[in-house]
LUMDRENMAR-86162 format. One record per residue: residue number from 1; x, y negated, z of N, C-alpha, C, O in turn. Coordinates in steps of 0.05 Angstrom, whole numbers. Atoms other than C-alpha are relative to their C-alpha. Layout:
N
(NUM, (X, Y, Z), (X, Y, Z), (X, Y, Z), (X, Y, Z))
...
This chain:
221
(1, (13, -13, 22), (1095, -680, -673), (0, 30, 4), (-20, 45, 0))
(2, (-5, -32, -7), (1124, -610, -653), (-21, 5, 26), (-32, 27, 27))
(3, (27, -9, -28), (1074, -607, -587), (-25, -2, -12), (-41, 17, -14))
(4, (27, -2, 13), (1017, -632, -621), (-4, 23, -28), (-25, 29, -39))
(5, (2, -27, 24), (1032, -574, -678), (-10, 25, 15), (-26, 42, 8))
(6, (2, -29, -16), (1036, -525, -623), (-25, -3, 25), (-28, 18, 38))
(7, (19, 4, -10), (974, -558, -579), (-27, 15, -28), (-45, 32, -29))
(8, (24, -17, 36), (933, -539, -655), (0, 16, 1), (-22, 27, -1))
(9, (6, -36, 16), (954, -467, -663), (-10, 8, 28), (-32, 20, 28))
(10, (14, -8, -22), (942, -456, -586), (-28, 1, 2), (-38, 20, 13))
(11, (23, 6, -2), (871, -486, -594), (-7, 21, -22), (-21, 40, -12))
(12, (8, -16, 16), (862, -445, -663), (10, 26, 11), (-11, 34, 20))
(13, (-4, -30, -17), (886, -380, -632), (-25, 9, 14), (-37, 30, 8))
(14, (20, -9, -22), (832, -387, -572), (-26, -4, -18), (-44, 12, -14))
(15, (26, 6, 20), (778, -411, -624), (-6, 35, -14), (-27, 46, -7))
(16, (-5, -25, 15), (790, -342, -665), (-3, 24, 14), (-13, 45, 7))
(17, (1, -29, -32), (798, -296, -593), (-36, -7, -6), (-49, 11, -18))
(18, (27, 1, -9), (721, -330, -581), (-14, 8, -26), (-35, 18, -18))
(19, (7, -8, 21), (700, -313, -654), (-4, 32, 3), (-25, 44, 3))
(20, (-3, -29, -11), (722, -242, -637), (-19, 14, 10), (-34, 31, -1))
(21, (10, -9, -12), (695, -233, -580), (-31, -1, 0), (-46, 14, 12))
(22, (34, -4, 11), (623, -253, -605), (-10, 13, -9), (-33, 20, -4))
(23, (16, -13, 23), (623, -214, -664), (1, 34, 10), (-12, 53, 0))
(24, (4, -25, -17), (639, -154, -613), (-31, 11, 7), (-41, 33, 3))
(25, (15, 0, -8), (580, -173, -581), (-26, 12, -15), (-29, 1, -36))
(26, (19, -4, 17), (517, -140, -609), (-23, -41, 2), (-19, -61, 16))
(27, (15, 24, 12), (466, -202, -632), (-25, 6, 30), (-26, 27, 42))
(28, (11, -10, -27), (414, -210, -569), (-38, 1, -14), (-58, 1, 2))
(29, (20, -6, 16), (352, -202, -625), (-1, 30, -5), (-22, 41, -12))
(30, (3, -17, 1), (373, -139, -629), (-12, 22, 20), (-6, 22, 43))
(31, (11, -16, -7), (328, -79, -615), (16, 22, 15), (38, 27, 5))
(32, (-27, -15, -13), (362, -28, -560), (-10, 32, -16), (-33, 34, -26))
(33, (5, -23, 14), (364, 45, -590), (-5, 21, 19), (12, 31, 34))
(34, (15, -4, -27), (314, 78, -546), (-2, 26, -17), (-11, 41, 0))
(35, (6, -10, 14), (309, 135, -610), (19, 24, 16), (40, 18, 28))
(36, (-14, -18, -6), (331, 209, -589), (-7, 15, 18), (-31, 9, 20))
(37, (1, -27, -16), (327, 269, -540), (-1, -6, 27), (22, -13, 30))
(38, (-1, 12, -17), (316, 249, -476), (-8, 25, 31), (-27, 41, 31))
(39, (15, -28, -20), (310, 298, -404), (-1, -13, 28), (19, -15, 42))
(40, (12, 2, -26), (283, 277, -345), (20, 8, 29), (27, 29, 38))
(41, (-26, 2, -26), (334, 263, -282), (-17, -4, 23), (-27, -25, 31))
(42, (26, -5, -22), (289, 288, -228), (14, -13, 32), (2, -20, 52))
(43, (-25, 15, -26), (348, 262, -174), (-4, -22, -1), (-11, -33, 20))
(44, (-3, 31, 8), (349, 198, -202), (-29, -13, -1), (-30, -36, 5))
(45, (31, 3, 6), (270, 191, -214), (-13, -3, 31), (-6, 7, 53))
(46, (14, 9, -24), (222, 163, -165), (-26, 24, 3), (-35, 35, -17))
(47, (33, -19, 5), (154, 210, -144), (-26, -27, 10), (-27, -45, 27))
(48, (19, 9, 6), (93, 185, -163), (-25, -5, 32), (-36, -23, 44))
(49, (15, -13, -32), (56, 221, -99), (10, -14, 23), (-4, -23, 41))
(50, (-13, 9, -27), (105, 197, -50), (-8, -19, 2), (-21, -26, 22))
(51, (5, 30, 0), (100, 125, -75), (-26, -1, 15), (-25, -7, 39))
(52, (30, 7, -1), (19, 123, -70), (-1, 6, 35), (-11, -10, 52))
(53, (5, -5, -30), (29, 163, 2), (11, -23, 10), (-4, -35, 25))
(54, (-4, 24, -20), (73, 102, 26), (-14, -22, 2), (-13, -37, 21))
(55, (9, 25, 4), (31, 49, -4), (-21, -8, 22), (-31, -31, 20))
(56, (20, -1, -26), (-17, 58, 65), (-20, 18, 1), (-20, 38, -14))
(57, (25, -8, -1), (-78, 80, 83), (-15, 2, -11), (-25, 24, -13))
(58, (21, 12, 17), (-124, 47, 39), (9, 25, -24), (-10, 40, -20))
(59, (-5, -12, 10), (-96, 96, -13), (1, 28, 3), (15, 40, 19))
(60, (-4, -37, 6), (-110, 172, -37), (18, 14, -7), (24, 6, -29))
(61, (-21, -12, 14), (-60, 213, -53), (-13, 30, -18), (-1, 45, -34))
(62, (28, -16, 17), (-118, 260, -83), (-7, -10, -19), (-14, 4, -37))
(63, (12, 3, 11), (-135, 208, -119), (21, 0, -27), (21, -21, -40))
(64, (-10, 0, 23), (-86, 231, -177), (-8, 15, -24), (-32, 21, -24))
(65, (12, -12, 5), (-86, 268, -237), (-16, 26, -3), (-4, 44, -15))
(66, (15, -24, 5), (-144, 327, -235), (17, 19, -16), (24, 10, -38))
(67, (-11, -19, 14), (-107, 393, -257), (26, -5, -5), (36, 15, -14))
(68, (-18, 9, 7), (-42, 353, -265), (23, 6, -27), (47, 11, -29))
(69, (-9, -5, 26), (-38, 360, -338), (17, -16, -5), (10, -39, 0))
(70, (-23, 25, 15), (29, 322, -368), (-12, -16, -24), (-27, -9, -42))
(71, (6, 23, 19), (21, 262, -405), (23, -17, -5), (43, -16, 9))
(72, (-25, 19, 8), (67, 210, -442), (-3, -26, -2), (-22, -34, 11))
(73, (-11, 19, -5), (88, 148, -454), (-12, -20, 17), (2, -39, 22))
(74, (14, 27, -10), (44, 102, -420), (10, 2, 33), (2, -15, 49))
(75, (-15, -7, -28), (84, 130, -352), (-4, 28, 6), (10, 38, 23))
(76, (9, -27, -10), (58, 197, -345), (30, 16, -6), (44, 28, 10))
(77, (-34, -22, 0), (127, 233, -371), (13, -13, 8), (7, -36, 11))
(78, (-21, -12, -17), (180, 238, -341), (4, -39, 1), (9, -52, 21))
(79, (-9, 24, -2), (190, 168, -358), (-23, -15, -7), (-24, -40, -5))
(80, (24, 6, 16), (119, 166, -391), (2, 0, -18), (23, -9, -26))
(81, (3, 15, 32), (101, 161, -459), (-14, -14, -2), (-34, -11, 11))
(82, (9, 23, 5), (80, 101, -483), (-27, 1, -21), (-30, 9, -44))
(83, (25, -13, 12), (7, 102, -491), (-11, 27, 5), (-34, 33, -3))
(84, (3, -30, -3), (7, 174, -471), (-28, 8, -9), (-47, -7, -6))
(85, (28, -9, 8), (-51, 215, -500), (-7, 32, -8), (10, 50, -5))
(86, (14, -35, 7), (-88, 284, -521), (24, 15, -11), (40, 6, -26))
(87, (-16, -24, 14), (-49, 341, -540), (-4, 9, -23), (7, 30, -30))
(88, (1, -6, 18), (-71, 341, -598), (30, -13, -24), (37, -37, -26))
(89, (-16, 6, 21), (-14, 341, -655), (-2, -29, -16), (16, -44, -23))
(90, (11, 28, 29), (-52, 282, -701), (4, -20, 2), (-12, -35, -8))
(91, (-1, 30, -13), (-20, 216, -669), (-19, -12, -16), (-29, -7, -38))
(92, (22, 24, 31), (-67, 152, -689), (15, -21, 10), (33, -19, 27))
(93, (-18, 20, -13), (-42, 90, -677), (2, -13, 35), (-15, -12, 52))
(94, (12, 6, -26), (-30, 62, -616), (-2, 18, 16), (3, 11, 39))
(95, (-4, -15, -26), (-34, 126, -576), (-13, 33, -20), (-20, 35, -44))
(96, (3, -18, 7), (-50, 194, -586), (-28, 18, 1), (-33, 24, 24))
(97, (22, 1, -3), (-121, 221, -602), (-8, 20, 22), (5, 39, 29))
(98, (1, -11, -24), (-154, 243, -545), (-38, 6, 13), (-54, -11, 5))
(99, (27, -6, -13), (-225, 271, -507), (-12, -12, 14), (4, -24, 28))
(100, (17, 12, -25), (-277, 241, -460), (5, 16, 21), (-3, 39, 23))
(101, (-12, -17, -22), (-243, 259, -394), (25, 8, -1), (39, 11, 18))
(102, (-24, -6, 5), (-186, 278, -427), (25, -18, -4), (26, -40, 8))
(103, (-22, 16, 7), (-118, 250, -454), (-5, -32, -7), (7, -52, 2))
(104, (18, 30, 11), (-161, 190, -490), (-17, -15, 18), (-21, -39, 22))
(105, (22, 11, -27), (-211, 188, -435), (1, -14, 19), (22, -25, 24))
(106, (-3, 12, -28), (-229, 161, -373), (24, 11, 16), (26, 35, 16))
(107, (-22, -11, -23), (-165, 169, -320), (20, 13, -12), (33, 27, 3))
(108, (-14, -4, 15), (-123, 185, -378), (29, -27, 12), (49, -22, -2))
(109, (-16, 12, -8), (-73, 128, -343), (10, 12, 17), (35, 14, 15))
(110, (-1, -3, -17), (-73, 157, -285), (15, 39, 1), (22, 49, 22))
(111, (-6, -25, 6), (-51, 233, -310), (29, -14, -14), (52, -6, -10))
(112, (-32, 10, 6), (6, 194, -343), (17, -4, 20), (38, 9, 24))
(113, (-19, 14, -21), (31, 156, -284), (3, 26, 16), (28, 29, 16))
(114, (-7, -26, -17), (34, 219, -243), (11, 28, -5), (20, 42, 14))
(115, (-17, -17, 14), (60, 273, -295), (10, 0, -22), (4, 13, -43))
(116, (-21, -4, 20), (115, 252, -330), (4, 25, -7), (0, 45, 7))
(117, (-12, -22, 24), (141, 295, -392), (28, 2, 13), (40, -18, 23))
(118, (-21, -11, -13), (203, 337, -366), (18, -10, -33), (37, -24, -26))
(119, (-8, 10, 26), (229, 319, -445), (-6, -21, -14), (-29, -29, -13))
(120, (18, 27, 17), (220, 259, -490), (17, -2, -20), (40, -11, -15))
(121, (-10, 8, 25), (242, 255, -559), (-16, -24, -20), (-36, -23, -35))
(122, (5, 25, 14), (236, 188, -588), (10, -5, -31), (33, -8, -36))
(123, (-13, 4, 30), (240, 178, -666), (-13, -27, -12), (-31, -39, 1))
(124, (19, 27, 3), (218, 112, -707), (23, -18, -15), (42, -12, -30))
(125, (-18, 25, 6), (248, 45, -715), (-19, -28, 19), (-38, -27, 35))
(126, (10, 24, -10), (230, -24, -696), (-23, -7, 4), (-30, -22, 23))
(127, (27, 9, 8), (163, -29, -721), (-20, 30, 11), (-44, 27, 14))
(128, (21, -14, -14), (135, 41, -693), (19, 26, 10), (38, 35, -2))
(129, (-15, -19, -3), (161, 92, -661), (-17, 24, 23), (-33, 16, 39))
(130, (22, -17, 6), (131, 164, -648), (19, 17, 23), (41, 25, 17))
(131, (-9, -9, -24), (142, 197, -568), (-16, 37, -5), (-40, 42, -9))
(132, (8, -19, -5), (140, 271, -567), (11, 18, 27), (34, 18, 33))
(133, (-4, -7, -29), (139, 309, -499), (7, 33, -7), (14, 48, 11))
(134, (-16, -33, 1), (159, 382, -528), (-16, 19, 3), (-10, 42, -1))
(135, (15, -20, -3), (94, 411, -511), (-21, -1, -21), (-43, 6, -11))
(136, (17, 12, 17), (54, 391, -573), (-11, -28, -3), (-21, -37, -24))
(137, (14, 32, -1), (31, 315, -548), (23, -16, -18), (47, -12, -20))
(138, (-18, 17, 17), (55, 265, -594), (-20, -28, 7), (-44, -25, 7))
(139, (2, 22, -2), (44, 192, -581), (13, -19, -22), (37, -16, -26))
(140, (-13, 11, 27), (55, 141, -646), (-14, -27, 12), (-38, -32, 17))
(141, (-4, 25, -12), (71, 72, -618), (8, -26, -27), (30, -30, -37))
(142, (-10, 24, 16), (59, 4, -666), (0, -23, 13), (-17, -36, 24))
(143, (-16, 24, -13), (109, -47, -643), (-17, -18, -9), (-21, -9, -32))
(144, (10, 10, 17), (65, -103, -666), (-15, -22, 28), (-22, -45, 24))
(145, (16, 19, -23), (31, -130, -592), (-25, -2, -8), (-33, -23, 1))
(146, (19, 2, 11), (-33, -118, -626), (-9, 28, 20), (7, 46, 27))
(147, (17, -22, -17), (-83, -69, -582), (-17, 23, -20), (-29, 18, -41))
(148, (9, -25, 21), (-108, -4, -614), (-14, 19, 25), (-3, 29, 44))
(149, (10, -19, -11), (-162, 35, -587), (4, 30, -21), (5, 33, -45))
(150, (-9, -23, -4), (-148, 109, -579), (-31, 17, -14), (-53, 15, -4))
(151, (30, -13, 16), (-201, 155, -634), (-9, 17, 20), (8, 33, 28))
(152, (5, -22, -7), (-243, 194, -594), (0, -11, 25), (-9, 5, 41))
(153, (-7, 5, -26), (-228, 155, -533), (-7, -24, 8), (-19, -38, -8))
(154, (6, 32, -6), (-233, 90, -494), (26, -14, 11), (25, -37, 21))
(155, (-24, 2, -9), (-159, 87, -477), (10, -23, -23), (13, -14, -45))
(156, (-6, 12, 18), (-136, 18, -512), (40, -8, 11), (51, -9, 32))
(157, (-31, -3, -10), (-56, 11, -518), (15, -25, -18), (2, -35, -36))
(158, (-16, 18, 18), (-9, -39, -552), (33, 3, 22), (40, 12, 44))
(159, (-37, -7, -11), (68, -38, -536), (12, -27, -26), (0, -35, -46))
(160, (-10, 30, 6), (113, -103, -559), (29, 10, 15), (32, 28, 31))
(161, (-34, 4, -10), (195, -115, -545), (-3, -27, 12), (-21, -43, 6))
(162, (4, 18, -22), (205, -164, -495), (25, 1, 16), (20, 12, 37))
(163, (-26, 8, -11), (279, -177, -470), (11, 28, -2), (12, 43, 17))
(164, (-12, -25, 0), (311, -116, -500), (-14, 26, 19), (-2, 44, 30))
(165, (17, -23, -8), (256, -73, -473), (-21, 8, -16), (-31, -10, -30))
(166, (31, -1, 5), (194, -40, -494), (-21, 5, 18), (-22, 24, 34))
(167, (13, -10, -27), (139, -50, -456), (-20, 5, -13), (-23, -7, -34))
(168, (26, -6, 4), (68, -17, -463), (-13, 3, 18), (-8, 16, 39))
(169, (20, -9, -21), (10, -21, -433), (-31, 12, -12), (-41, 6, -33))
(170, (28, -24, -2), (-56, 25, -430), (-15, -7, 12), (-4, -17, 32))
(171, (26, 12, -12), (-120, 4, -405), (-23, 13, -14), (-29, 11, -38))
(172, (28, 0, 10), (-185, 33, -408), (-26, -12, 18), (-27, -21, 41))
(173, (12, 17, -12), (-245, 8, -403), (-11, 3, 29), (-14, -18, 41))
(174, (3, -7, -39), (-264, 34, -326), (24, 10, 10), (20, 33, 19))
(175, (-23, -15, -12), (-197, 52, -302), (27, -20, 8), (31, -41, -5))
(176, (-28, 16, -4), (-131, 21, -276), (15, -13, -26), (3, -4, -46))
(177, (-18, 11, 18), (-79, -17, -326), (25, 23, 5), (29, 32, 27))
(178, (-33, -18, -2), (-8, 29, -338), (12, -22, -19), (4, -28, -41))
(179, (-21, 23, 13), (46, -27, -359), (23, 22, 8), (30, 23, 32))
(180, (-27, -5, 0), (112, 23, -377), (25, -15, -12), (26, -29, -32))
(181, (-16, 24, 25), (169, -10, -399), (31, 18, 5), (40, 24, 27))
(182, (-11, -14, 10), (224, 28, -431), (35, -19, -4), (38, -38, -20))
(183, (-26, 3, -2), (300, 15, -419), (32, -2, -8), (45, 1, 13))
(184, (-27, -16, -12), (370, 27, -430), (15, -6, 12), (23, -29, 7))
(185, (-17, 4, -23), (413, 29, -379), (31, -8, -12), (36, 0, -35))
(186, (-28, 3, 10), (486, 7, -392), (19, 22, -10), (24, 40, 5))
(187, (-21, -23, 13), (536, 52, -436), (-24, 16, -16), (-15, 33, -31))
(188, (9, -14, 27), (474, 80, -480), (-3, 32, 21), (-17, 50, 11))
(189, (13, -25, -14), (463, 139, -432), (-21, 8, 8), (-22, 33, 8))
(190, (14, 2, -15), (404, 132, -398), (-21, -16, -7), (-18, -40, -8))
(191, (14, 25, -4), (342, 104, -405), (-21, 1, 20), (-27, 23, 27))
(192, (4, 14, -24), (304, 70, -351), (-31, -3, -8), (-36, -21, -24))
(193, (29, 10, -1), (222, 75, -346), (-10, -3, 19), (-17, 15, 34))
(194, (16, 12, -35), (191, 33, -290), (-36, 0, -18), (-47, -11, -37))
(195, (35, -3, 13), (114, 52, -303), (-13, -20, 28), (-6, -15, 51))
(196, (17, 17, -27), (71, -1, -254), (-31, 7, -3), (-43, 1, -24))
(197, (36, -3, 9), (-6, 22, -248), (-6, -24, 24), (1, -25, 48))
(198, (11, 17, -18), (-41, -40, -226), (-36, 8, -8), (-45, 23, -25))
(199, (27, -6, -2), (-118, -43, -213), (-15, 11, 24), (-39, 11, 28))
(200, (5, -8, -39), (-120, -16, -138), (5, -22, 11), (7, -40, -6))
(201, (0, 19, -30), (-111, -63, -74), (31, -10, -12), (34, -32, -22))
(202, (-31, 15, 6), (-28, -67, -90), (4, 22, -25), (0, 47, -26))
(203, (-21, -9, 27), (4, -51, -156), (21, 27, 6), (40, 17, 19))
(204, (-18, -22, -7), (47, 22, -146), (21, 6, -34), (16, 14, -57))
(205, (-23, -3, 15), (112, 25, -183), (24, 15, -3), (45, 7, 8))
(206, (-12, -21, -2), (146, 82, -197), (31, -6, -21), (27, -22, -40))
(207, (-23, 6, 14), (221, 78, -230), (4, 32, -10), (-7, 49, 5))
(208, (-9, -22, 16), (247, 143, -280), (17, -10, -13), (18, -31, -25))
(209, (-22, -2, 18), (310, 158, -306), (3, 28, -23), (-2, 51, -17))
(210, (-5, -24, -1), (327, 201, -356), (32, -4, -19), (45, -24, -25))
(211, (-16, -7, 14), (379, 226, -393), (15, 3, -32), (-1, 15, -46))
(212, (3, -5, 29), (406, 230, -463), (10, 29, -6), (32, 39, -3))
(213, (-10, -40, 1), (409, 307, -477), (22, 3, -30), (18, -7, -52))
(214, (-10, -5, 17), (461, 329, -517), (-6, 8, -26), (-26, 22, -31))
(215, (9, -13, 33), (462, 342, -595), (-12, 33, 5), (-3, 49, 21))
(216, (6, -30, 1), (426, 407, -607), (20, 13, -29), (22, 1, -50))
(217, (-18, -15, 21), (476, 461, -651), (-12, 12, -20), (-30, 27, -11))
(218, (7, -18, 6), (459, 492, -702), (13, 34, -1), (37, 40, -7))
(219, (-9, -28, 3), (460, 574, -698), (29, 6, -22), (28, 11, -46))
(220, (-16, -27, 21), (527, 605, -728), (-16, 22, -21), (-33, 36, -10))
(221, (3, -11, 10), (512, 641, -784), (5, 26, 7), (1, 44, -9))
């Protein structure tokens, strides 16, 4: 009777450790917290240029973006912004409004994938969340897997979660595909944007890290 008392509490002990250690566990529905300050780990970060030069012959290394204006999320910063678009202040949904030729325009993928934002401040929640690169571009991202063309533009974008990531992709209508997909790395430090531009001969896939920048202070009185 005395073993089988003490076979019970042994089993209820380890039952209660595994309870524990679950409820430690965050839930695996949960969204990773991609929200915050973010700086560009140029060590750690892959180049865009280099990639395209190794990918062979068949490939330009010219053929990037004209003027190499910065762009966001859709890979162009640092990590990309998702959807990346015009400099103009006015996000719309889905991506950021943008020009013929410009941010919205034609080759507007292709100015992303090649000049990541040196900064990225991510604010939002689950359902949308709004990439600013520090130099006025703002990108406003609805989680939703639903496609949203870009006002002003032909740049269509949608972004979705997908195994504790977010991934977005950009597509216009004459131009390559940009699939970024947004990270974090283990311990909440870091997050991790692998931008892939397919639509050439082979798919070129660039990896970005960046950083989580410290709290900003406010001034002493």
């Amino acid at each position: 009777m005395a073993e089988r008392s003490k076979t019970t509490g042994a089993l209820l002990a380890l039952m209660a450790c595994a309870v524990v250690a679950q409820a430690d566990q965050p839930p695996l529905s949960a969204k990773p917290e991609l929200t915050g300050r973010w700086q560009l780990n140029k060590t750690a970060s892959e180049d865009a240029r280099a990639k395209l030069q190794a990918s062979g012959p068949g490939e330009r290394a010219g053929s990037g973006p004209p003027g190499g204006g910065r762009r966001g999320p859709g890979g162009g910063s640092p990590g990309g912004r998702p959807g990346g678009a015009g400099r103009q202040p006015g996000a719309h949904p889905g991506g950021r409004m943008g020009t013929p030729g410009g941010p919205g325009g034609p080759g507007a993928e292709m100015h992303e994938f090649f000049e990541p934002a040196q900064t990225l401040t991510i604010t939002g929640n689950d359902a949308e969340l709004t990439f600013d690169d520090g130099e006025g571009g703002l990108t406003r991202l609805h989680v939703d897997g639903k496609s949203y063309k870009r006002e002003g533009g032909s740049l269509e974008t949608k972004a979705v979660w997908k195994e504790q990531a977010l991934v977005v992709e950009s597509k216009s209508e004459r131009g390559p595909k940009l699939v970024s997909t947004y990270r974090l790395l283990p311990q909440g430090k870091q997050l991790e944007v692998i931008a892939r531009l397919e639509g050439r001969r082979e798919p070129i896939v660039v990896r970005r890290v960046y950083d989580r920048a410290p709290a900003e202070t406010a001034p002493t009185p």
